[in-house]
C-alpha positions as CSV (number, residue, x, y, z in Angstrom):
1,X,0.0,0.0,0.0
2,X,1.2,3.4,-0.7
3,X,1.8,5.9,1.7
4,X,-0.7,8.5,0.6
5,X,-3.1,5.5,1.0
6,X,-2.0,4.2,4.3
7,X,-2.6,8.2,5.0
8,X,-6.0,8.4,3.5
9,X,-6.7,4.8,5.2
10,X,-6.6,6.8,8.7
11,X,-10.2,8.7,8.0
12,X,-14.0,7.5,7.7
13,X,-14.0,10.7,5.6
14,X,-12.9,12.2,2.9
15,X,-13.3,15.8,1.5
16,X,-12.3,18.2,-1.2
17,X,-12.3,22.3,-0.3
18,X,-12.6,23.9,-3.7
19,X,-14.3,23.6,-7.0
20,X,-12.0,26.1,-9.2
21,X,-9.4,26.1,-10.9
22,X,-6.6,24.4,-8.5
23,X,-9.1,21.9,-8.5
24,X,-8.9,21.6,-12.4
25,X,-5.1,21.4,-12.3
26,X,-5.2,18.4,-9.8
27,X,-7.6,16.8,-9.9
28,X,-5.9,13.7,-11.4
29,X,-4.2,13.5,-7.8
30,X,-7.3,13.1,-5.6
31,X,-8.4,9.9,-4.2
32,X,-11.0,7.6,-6.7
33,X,-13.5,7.4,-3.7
34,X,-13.8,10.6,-1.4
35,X,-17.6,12.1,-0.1
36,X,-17.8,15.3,-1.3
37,X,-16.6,19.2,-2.2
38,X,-16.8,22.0,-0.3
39,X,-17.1,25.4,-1.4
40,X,-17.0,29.2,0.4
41,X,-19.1,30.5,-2.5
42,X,-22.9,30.5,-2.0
43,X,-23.7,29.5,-5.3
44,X,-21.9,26.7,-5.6
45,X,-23.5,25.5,-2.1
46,X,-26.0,22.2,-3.3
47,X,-25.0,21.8,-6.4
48,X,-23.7,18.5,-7.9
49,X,-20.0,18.3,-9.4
50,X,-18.8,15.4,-11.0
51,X,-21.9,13.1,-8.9
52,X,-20.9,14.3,-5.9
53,X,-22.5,17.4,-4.1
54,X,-21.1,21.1,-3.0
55,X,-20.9,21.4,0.6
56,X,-20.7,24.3,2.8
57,X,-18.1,24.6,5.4
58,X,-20.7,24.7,7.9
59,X,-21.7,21.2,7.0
60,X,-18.6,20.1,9.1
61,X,-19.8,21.3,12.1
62,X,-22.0,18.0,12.3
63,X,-18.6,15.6,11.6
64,X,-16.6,14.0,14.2
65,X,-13.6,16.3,13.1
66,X,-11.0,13.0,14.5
67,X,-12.4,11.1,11.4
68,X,-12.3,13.5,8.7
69,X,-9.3,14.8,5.9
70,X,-10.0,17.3,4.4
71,X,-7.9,17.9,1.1
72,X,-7.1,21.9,0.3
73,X,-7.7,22.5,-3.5
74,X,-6.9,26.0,-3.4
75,X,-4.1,28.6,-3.6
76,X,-4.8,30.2,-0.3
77,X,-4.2,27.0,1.7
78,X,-3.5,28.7,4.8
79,X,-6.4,31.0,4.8
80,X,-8.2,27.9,4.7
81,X,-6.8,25.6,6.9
82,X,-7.5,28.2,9.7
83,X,-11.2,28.6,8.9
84,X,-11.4,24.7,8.8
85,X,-9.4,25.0,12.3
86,X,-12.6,27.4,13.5
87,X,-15.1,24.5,12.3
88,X,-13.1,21.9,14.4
89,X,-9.8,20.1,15.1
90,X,-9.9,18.1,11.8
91,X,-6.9,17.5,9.9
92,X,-6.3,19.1,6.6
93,X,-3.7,18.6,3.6
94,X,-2.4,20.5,0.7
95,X,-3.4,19.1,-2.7
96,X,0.4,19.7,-4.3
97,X,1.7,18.2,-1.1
98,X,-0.4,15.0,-2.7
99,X,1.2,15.4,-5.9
100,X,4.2,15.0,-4.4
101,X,4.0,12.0,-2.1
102,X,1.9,10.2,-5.1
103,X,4.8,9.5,-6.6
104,X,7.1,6.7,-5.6
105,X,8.0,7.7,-2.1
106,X,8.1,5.8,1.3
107,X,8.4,6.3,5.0
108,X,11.9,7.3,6.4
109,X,12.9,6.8,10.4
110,X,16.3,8.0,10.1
111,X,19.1,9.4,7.9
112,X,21.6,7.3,7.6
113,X,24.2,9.2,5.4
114,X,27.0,11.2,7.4
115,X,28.1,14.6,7.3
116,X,25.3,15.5,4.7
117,X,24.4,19.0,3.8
118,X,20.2,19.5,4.1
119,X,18.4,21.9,2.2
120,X,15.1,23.0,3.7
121,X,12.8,25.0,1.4
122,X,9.4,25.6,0.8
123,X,7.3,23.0,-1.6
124,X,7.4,26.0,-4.5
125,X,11.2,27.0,-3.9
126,X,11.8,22.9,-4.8
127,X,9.6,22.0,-7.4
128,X,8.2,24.8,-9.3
129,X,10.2,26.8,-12.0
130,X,11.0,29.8,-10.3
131,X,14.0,31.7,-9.4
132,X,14.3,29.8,-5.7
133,X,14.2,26.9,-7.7
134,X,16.7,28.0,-10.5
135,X,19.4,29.0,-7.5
136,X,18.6,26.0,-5.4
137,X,19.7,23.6,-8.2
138,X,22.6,25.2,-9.0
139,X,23.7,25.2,-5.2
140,X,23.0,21.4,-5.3
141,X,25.2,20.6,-8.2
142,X,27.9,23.0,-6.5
143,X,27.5,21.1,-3.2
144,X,27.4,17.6,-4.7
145,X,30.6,18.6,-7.0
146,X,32.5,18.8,-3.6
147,X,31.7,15.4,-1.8
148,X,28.8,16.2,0.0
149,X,25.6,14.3,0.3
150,X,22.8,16.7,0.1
151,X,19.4,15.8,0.7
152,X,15.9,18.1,0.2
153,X,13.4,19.2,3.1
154,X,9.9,20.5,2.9
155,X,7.5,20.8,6.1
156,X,4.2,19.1,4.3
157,X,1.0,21.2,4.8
158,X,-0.4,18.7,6.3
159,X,-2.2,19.6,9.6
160,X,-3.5,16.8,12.2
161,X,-6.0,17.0,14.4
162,X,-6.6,20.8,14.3
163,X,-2.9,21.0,15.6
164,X,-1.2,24.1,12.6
165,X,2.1,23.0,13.0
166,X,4.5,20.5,10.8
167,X,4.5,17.1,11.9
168,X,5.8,15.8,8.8
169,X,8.3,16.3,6.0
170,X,8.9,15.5,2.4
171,X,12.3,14.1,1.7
172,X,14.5,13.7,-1.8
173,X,17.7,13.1,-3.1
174,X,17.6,16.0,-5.9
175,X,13.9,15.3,-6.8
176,X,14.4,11.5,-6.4
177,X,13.6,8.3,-4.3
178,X,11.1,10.8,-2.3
179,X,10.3,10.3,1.2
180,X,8.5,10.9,4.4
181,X,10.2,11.6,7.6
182,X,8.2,13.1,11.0
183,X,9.3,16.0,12.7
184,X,10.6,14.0,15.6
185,X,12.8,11.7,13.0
186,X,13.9,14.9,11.5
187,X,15.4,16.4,14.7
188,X,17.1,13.1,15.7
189,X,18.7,13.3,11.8
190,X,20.1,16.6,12.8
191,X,23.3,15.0,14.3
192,X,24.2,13.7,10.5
193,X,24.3,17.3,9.4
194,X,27.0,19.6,8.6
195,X,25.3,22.0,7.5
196,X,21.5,23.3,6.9
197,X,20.4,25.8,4.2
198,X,17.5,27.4,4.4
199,X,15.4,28.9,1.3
200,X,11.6,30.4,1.1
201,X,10.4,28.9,4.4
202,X,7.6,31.4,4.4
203,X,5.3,28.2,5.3
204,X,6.6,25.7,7.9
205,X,8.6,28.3,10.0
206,X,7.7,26.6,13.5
207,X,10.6,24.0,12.0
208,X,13.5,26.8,12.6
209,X,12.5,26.2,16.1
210,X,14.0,23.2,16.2
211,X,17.4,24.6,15.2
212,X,17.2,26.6,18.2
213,X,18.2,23.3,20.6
214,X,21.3,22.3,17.9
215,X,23.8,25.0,18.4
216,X,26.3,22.5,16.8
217,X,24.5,22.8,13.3
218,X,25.8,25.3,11.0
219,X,23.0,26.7,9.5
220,X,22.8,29.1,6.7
221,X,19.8,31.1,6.0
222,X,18.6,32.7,2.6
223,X,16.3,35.4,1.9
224,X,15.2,35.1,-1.4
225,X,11.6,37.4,-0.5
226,X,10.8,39.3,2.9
227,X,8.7,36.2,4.9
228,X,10.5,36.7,7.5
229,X,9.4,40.4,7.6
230,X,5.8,39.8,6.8
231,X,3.5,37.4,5.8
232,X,2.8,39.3,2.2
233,X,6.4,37.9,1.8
234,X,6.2,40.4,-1.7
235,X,5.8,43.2,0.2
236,X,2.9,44.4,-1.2
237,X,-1.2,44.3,0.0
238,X,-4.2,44.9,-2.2
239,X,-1.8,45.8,-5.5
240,X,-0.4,48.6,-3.3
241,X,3.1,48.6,-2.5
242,X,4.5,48.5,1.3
243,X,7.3,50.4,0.7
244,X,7.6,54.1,0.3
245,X,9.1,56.3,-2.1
246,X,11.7,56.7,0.5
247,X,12.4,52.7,0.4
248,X,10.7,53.1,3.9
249,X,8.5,50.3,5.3
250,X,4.7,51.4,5.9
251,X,4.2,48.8,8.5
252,X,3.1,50.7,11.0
253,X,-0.4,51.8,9.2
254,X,-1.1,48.1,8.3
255,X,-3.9,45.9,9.5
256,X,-0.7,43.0,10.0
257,X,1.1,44.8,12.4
258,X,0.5,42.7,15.5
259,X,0.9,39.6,13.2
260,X,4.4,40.9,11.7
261,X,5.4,41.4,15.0
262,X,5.2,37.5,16.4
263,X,6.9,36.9,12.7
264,X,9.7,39.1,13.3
265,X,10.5,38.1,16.5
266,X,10.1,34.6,15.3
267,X,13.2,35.3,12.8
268,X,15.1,37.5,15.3
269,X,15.7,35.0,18.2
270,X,16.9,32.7,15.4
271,X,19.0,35.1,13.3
272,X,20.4,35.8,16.7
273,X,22.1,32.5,17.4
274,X,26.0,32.1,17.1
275,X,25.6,29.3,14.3
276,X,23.1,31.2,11.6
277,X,24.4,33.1,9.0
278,X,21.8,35.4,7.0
279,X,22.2,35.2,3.4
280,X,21.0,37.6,0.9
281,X,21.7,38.3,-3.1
282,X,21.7,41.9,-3.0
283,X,22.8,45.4,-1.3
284,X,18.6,46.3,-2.0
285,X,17.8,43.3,-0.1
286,X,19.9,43.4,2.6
287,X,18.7,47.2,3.4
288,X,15.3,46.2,3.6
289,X,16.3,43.2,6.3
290,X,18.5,45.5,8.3
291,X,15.7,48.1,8.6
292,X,13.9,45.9,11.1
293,X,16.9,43.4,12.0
294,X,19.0,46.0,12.6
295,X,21.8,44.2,15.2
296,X,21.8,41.3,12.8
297,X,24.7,40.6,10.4
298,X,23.8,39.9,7.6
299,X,25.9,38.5,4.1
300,X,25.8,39.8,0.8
301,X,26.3,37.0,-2.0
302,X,24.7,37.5,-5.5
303,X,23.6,33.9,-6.9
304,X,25.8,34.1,-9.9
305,X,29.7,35.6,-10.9
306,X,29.8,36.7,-14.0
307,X,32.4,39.4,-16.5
308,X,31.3,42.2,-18.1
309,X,32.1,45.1,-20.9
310,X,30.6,48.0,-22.1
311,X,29.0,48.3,-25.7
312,X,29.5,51.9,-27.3
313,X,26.4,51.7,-30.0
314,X,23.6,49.3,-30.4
315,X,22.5,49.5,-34.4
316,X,19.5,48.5,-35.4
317,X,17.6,49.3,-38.0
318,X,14.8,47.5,-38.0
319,X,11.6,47.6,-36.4
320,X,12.3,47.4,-32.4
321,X,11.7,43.9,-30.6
322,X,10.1,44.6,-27.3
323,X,9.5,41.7,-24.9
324,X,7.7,41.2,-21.8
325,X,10.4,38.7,-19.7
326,X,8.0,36.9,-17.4
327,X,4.7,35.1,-17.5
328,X,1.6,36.0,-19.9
329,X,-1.1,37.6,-17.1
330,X,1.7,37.4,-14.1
331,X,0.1,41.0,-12.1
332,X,3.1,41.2,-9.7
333,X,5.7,40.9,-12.8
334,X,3.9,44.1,-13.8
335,X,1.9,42.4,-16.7
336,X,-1.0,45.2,-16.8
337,X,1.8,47.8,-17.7
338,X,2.9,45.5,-20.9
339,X,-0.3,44.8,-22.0
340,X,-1.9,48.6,-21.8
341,X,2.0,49.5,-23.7
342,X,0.6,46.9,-26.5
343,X,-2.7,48.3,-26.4
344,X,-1.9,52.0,-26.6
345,X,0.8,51.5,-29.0
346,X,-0.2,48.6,-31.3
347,X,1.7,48.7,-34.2
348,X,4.5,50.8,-33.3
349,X,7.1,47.8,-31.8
350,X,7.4,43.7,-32.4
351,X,6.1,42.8,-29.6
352,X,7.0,39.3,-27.4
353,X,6.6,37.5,-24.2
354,X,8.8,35.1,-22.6
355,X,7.5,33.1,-20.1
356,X,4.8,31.1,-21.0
357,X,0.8,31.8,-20.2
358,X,-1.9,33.1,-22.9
359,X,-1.4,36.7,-23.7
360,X,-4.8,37.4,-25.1
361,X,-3.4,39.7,-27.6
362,X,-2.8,38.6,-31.5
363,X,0.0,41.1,-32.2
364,X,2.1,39.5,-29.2
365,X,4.5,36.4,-29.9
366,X,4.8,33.8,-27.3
367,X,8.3,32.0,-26.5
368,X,8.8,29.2,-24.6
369,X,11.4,29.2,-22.5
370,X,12.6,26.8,-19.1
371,X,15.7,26.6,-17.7
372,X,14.4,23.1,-16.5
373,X,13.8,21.9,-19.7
374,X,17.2,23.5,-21.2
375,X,15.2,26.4,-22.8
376,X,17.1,29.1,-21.4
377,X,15.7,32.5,-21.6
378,X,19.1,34.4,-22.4
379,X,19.5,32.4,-25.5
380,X,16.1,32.9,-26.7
381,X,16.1,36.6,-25.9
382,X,19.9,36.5,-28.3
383,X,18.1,34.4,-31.0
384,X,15.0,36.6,-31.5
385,X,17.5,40.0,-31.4
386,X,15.3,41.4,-28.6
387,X,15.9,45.2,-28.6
388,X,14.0,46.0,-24.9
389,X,13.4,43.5,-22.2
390,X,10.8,44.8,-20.0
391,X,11.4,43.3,-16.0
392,X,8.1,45.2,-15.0
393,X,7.8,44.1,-11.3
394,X,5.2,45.8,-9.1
395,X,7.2,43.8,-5.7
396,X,10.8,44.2,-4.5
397,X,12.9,41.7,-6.6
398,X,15.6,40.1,-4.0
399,X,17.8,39.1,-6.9
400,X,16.0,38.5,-10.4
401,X,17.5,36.0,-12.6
402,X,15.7,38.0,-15.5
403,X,17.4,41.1,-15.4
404,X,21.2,39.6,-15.5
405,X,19.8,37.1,-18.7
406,X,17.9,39.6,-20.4
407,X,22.2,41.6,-19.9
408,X,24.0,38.6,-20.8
409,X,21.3,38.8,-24.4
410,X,22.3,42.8,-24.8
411,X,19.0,43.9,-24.0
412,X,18.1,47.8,-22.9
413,X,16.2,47.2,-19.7
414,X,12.7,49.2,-18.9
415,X,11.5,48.3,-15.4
416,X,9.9,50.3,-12.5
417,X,11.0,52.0,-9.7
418,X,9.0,49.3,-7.6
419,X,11.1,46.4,-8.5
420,X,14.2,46.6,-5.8
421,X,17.3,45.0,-6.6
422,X,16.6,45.0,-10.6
423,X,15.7,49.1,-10.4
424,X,19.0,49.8,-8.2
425,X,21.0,47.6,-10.8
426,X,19.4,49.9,-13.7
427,X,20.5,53.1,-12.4
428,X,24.0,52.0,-10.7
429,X,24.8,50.6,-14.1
430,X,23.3,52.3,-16.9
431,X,21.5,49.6,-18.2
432,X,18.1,50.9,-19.1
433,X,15.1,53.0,-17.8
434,X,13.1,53.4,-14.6
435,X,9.5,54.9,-14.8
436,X,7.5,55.4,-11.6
437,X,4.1,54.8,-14.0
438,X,2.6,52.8,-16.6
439,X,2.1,56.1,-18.2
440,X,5.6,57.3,-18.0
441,X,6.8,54.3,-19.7
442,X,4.6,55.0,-22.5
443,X,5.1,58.5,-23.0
444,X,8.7,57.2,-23.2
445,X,7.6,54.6,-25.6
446,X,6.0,56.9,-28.0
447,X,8.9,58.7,-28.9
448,X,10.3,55.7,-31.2
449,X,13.3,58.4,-31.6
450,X,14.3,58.9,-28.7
451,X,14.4,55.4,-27.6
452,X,16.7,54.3,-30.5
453,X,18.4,57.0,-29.1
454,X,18.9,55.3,-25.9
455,X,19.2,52.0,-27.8
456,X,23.0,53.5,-28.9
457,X,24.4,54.9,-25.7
458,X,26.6,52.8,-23.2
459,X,25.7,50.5,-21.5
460,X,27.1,47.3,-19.6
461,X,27.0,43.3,-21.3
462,X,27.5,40.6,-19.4
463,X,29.2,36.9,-20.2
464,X,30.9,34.5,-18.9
465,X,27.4,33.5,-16.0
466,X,27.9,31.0,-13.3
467,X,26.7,30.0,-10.3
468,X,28.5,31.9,-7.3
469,X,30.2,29.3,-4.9
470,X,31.6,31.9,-2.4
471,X,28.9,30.3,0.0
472,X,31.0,27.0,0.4
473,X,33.6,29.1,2.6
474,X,30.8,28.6,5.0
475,X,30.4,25.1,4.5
476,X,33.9,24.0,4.4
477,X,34.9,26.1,7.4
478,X,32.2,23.9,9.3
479,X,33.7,20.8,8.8
């Protein structure tokens, strides 16, 4: 029997919050046989889905909450998973944490390799395409290249008995032989480690309190988004950002405060600790952290090395390429802004997206790219001869792997002044434009002139990419 089975096998019931779209995605997942959906929205409320009926959450207050699972089809699993908490102590689990333990995968009691190096990361950090991901792998190949055994940690959303803490993990060797370990395992594995790293825990965090009792771990600790500052781990609340012109935080007019509070505490007494070292990719990034940590030390080291030169003149004369570098529709990657630049000035530019997702616009070209799959976007920003790259970010990029392969292509950058590290890099470096609105950019735009005039002055190339390795000073000075 398999272990999401012996799991399922541990409940008279079985249900399915949410009806939409995440439901569409994984469906394939869910168990052959389970007793029903439920549903927040009143209209969906009695209505029959795939012969089985539309709950509403009030329907578990008649359940013996010890006998029911409830399985979390939705994006806002944590949102959830407390209201299910309100109904009851029942025990709730996060549909992509299914996808994952579906596969082959089996129940661990200990580790058994020595002096291994154990990355702990959020689900979406180690298995979606994303720039946690992107770095992650590279780390792992740098690590392995030096002896090490590494092995992969994720605190599983699942939730037992009403208790909202990790009780469980999800294990790999590099996205293989996957397997379950409980948090008590976990800690006694701790004495095989050399080393922890720690990426995108913004789910999971009660783990780090484990750390605190193992002062011989050497434990280093990335910030890769601003979790441990607030739970909007983008910095940013109803499309409005939470950072002033000023690059001041507005935390103290926010509905969160008291919340940010226990968070940031949280993260202090463990940044605090002789044997954690806070790692972050940027100078942007680490002012944000040290305006609330401000006693804590914290390490600047980019993800990637990398040479550069200067080109004097860009010709072109040729209609201008300009491309969207992100996902079709993505709001926080500034999508509206490329879309209403399209729309306002139709025919005057090629116009491209890289990144996947339907653009809803006939006069855009999609291009697929995925470093996972080997389609990397610098070379397919070089082979289409893109002109502009627009890195459009509404959010504080940490890093952004975007900007630095949209340089290595030769492309003039247009971004905002919202997007942290990539707008500091911009202006420190001459590489392109910042604009502080949508309709700055395409006033700016509209004068095809001048930007062909800004097409030919300086500005800084980049070759020769790799993944930094300064981190393994760290490691090796541990052993």
């Amino acid at each position: 029997m398999s272990v999401i089975d012996t799991l399922y096998n541990d409940y008279k019931k079985i249900y399915v919050w949410g009806t939409g779209n995440y439901y569409q995605r994984y469906r394939e997942y869910l168990p052959k046989v389970f007793d029903g959906f439920i549903d927040n929205s009143p209209l969906k409320q009695g209505l029959m889905m795939e012969n089985k009926e539309v709950f509403s959450p009030d329907t578990l207050l008649g359940e013996n909450a010890e006998c029911v699972l409830i399985i979390i089809c939705n994006s806002f699993f944590y949102e959830i998973s407390e209201q299910i908490v309100s109904l009851g102590r029942f025990s709730c689990i996060s549909i992509e944490d299914i996808k994952i333990i579906a596969k082959s995968c089996i129940v661990k009691h200990e580790i058994s390799e020595l002096n291994s190096i154990f990355i702990l990361a959020g689900i979406h950090a180690l298995y979606e395409v994303n720039g946690s991901r992107k770095f992650i792998d590279g780390q792992r190949n740098i690590i392995s290249s030096k002896g090490y055994n590494v092995l992969d940690f994720s605190p599983m959303r699942y939730y037992k008995d009403g208790n909202v803490s990790t009780c469980m993990l999800i294990g790999s060797y590099a996205g293989e032989n996957f397997f379950i370990i409980r948090m008590e395992d976990f800690k006694k594995s701790l004495k095989k480690c050399n080393t922890i790293i720690i990426h995108s825990l913004y789910y999971g965090e009660d783990v780090i309190e484990c750390f605190k009792h193992s002062m011989n771990i050497n434990v280093l600790y990335y910030i890769h988004d601003y979790s441990c500052l607030c739970e909007n781990r983008f910095l940013i609340k109803n499309t409005v950002s939470c950072i002033s012109d000023k690059k001041e935080l507005l935390c103290d007019t926010c509905g969160l405060y008291s919340k940010q509070e226990i968070r940031r505490k949280l993260h202090e007494s463990f940044f605090d600790l002789n044997n954690v070292r806070v790692i972050v990719p940027s100078l942007y990034t680490a002012l944000m952290v040290q305006r609330v940590f401000k006693n804590v030390e914290v390490n600047v080291i980019g993800h990637q090395r990398y040479k550069s030169y200067t080109i004097q003149e860009h010709k072109n004369d040729k209609k201008i390429k300009v491309a969207f570098v992100g996902p079709a529709g993505e709001k926080i990657k500034g999508w509206k802004w490329f879309e209403n630049l399209v729309l306002r000035l139709p025919d005057k530019y090629n116009y491209y997206c890289f990144g996947g997702g339907e653009t809803g616009l006939k006069n855009i070209i999609s291009v697929d790219v995925s470093f996972v799959e080997g389609k990397y976007m610098h070379d397919k920003l070089r082979k289409e001869k893109i002109d502009v790259a627009c890195i459009l970010s509404i959010v504080p990029e940490t890093y952004c792997y975007t900007y630095f392969e949209s340089l290595e292509a030769g492309c003039f950058i247009a971004t905002t002044n919202m997007s942290g590290n990539v707008q500091d890099n911009v202006n420190v470096n001459r590489t392109g434009r910042v604009f502080s609105s949508c309709d700055e950019m395409i006033e700016w735009f509209s004068d095809e002139n001048g930007v062909k005039t800004c097409l030919k002055s300086d500005r800084t190339i980049i070759y020769d990419v790799v993944d930094n390795d300064e981190f393994m000073k760290f490691i090796e000075n541990a052993t």
